[in-house]
NUMARFI-215050 format. One record per atom (N, C-alpha, C): residue number from 1; x, y, z. Coordinates in steps of 0.001 Angstrom, whole numbers. Atoms other than C-alpha are relative to their C-alpha. Last residue first. Example, Ala and Ser with C-alpha at 12.3 -4.5 7.8 and 13.67 -1.06 7.14 Angstrom:
// NUMARFI-215050
<node 2,<-820,-1190,-60>> <node 2,<13670,-1060,7140>> <node 2,<-770,1090,730>> <node 1,<890,-1190,0>> <node 1,<12300,-4500,7800>> <node 1,<900,1200,0>> 
END
This chain:
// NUMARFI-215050
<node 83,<547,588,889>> <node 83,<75612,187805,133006>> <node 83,<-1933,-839,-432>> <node 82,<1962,754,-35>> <node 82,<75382,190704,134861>> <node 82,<166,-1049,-977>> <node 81,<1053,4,1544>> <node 81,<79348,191897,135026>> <node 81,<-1256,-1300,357>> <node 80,<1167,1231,89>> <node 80,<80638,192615,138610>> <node 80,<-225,54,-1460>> <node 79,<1542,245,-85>> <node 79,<83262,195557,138201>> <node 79,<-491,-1211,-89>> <node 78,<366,-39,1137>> <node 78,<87431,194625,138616>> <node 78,<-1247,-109,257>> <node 77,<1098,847,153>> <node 77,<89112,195274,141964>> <node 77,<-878,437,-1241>> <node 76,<1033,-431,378>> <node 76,<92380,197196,141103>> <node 76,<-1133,-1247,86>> <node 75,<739,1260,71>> <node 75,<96226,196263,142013>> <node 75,<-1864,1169,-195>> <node 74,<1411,140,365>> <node 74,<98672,198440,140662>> <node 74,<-1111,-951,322>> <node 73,<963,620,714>> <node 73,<102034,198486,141750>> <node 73,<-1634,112,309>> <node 72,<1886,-553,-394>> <node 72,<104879,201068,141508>> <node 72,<-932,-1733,160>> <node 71,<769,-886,976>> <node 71,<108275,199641,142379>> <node 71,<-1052,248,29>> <node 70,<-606,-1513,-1076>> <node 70,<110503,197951,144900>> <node 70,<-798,1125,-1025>> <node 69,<201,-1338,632>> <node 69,<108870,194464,143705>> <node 69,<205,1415,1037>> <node 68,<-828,-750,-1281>> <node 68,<108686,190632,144812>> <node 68,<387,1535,-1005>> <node 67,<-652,-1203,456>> <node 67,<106147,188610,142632>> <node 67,<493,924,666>> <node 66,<-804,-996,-1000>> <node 66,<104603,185639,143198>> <node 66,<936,747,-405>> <node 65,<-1077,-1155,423>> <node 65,<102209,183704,140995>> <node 65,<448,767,1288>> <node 64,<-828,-821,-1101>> <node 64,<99998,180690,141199>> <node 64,<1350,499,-395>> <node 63,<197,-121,-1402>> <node 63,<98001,178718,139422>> <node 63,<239,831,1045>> <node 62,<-1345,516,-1072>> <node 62,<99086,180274,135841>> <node 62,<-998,-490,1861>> <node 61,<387,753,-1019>> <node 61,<96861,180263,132538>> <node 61,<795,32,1035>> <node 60,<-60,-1050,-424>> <node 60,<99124,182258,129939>> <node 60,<-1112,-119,1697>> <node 59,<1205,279,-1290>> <node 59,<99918,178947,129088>> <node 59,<218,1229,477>> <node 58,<943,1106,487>> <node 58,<102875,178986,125661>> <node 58,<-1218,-47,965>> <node 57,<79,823,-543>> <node 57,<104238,182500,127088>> <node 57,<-700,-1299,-1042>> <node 56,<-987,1022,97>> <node 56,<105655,184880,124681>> <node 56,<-145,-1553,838>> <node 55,<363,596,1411>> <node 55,<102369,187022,124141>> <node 55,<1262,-1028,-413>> <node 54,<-1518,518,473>> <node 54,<102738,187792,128211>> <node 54,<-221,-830,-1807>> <node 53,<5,-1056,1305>> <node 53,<99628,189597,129742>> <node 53,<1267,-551,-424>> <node 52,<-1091,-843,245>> <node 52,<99471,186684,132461>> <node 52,<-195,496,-1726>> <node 51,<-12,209,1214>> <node 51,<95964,184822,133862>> <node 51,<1724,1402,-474>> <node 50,<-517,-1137,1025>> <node 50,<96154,184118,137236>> <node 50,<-335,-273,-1218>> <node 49,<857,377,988>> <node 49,<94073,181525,139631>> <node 49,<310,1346,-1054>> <node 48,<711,1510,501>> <node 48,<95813,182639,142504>> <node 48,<-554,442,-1101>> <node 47,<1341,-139,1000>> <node 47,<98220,185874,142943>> <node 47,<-347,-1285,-514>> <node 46,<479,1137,141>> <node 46,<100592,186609,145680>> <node 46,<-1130,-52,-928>> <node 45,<1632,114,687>> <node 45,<102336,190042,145575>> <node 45,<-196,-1190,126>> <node 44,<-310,1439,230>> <node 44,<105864,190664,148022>> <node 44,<-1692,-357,-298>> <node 43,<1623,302,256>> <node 43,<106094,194387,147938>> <node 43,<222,-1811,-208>> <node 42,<326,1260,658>> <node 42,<109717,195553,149288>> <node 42,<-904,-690,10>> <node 41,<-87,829,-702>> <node 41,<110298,199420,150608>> <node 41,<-259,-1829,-1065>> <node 40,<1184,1159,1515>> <node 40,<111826,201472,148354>> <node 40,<-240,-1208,679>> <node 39,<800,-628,1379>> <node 39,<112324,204516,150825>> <node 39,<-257,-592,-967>> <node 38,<-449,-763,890>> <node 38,<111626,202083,153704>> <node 38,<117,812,-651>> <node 37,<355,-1571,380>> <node 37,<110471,199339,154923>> <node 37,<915,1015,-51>> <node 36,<-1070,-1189,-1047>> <node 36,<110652,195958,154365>> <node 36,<-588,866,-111>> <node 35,<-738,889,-999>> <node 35,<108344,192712,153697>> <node 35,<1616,898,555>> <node 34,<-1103,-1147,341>> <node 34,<104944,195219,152620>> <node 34,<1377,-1060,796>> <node 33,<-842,-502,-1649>> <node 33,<102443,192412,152229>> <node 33,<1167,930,-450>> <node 32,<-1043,-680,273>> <node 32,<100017,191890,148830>> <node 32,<872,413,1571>> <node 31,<-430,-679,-1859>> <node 31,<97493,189249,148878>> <node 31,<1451,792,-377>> <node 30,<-1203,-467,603>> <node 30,<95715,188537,145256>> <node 30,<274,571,1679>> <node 29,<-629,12,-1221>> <node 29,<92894,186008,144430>> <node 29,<1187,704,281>> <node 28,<1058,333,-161>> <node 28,<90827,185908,141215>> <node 28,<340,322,1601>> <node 27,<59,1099,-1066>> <node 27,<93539,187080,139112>> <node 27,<-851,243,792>> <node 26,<1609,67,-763>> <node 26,<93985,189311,136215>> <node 26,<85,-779,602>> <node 25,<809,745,-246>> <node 25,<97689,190307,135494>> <node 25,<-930,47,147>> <node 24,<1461,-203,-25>> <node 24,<99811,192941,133555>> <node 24,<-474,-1515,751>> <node 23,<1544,549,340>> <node 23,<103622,192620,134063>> <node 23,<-1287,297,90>> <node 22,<-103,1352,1089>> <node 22,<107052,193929,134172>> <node 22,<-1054,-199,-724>> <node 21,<-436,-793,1132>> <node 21,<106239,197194,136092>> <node 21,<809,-957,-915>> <node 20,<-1200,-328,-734>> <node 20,<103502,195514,138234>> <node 20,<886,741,-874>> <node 19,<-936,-158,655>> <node 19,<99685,195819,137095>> <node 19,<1705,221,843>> <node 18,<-1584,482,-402>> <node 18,<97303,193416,138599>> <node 18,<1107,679,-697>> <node 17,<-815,-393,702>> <node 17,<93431,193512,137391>> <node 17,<1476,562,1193>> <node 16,<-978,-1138,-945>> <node 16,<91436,191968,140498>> <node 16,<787,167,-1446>> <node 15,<667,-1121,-565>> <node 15,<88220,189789,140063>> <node 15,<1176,1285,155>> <node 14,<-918,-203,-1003>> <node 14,<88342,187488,137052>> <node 14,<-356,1025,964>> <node 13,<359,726,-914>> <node 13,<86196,185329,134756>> <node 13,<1000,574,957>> <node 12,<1057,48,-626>> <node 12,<85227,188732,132959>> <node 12,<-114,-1347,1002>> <node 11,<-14,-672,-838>> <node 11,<88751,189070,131438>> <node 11,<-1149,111,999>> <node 10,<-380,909,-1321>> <node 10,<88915,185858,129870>> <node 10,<-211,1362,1034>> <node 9,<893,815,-36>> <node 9,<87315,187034,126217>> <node 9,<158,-490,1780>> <node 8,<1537,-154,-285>> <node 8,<88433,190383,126394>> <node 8,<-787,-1030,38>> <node 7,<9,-723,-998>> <node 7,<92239,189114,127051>> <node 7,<-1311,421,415>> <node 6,<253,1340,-438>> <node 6,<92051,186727,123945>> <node 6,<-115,566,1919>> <node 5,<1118,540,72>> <node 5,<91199,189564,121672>> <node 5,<-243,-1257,1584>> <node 4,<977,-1377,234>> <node 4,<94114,191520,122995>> <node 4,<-1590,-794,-168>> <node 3,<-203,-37,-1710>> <node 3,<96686,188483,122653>> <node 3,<-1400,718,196>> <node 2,<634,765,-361>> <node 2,<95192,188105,119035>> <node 2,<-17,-449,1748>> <node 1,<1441,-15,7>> <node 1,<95633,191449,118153>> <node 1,<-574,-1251,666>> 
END
């Protein structure tokens, strides 16, 4: 619950929800290149100013993330909110 709570409080300083098949991210900044091709070709994600779905981490805060992947992923620009 308290991951969960702490997810609706941070989720509005972000612009891109991030799902890979490990991880959930929100991040502010996110470049994705295809670096083979293929039938599983290889996704190589970049992601600034992250925040990680991980209830094992001590800093779920991260500068910078990279993530190499032959699998599904999810990236999604997240609505404006009016504050």
């Amino acid at each position: 619950m308290q991951l969960a709570q702490e997810y609706q409080d941070v989720v509005g300083m972000f612009r891109y929800a991030v799902e890979t098949d490990r991880r959930f991210y929100l991040a502010n900044n996110v470049d994705v290149r295809v670096l083979s091709e293929g039938p599983r070709p290889i996704l190589e994600v970049e992601l600034n100013d992250a925040w990680v779905w991980d209830m094992y981490r001590k800093s779920r805060f991260v500068p910078k993330v990279r993530v190499l992947s032959f699998k599904d992923l999810n990236v999604e620009e997240l609505p404006k909110v009016d504050i």
